[in-house]
N, C-alpha and C positions, 0 to 999 in steps of 0.2 A: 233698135233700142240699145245694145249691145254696142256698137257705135256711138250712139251717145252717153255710155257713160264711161269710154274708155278718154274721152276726152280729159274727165274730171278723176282719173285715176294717178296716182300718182307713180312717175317710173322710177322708183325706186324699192329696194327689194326684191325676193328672190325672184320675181317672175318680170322682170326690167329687161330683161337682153335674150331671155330663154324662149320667154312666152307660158312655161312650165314654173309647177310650183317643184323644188326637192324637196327631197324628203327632210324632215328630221334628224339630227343627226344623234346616232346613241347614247343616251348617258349610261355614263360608265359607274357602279357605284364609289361609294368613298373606298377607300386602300385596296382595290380591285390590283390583282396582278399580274396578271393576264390582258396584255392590254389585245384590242384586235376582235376580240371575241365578245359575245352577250351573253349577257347575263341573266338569271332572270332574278326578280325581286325576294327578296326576303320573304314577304308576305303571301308569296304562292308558296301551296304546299305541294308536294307530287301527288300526281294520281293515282285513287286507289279504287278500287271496285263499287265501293260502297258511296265515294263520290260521286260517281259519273251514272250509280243508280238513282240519285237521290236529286240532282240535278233538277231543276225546275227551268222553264223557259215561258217567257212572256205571252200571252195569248194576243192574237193581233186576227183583224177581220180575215186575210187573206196569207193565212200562216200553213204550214205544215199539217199534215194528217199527224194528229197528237199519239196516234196507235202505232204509227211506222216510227216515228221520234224515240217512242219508248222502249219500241221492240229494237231499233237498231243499237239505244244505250247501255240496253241490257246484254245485246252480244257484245260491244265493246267491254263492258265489266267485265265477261264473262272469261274473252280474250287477254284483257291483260291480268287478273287472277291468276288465270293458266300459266303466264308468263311470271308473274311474282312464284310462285309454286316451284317454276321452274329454276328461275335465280337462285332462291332459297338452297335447292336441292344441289343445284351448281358448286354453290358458294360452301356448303356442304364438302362438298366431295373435293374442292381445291384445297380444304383446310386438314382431309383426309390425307391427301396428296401429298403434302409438303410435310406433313410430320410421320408419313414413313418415310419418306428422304431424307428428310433430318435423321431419323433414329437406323435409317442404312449409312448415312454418311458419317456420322457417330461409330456405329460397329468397324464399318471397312474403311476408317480412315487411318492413313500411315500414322504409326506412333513414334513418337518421339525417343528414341533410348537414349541415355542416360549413362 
């Protein structure tokens, strides 16, 4: 069957000479600068704890165990929380960091005489 309808297919297009379909190729959005790289959309938001608990997923005849889904969501939540927590305290202690530098390099910087 497959044979006959390659007959009434047309050779033209991405799968003409490959036999394979390619991909896609990325859109890049409007005034992107970084060419090379992807992006993701505007319209996603990063992920937070309370997303990926709240999360709902389609019910279908021959789906997942709905109890291991929600148990595995909630350690993911739970993981990257720990991980937000952890940034926080990071980003914290960088900003600690750099203004006793500044306020040592302020004291024991050569002065200028005059």
């Amino acid at each position: 069957m497959r044979n006959l309808f390659r007959r009434f297919r047309r050779d033209s297009g991405p799968t003409a000479t490959t036999g394979r379909h390619r991909p896609p190729a990325p859109v890049r959005p409007v005034g992107a600068t970084n060419p090379g790289r992807y992006y993701r959309s505007a319209a996603y938001r990063p992920l937070c704890a309370g997303r990926i608990r709240d999360r709902q997923f389609t019910l279908v005849r021959r789906g997942l165990d709905p109890g291991e889904v929600t148990a595995f969501l909630h350690r993911v939540a739970d993981d990257l929380a720990a991980l937000h927590t952890e940034l926080d305290r990071i980003r914290n202690e960088n900003t600690r960091i750099k203004q006793h530098l500044r306020d040592w390099q302020a004291r024991f910087a050569p002065r200028v005489h005059r």
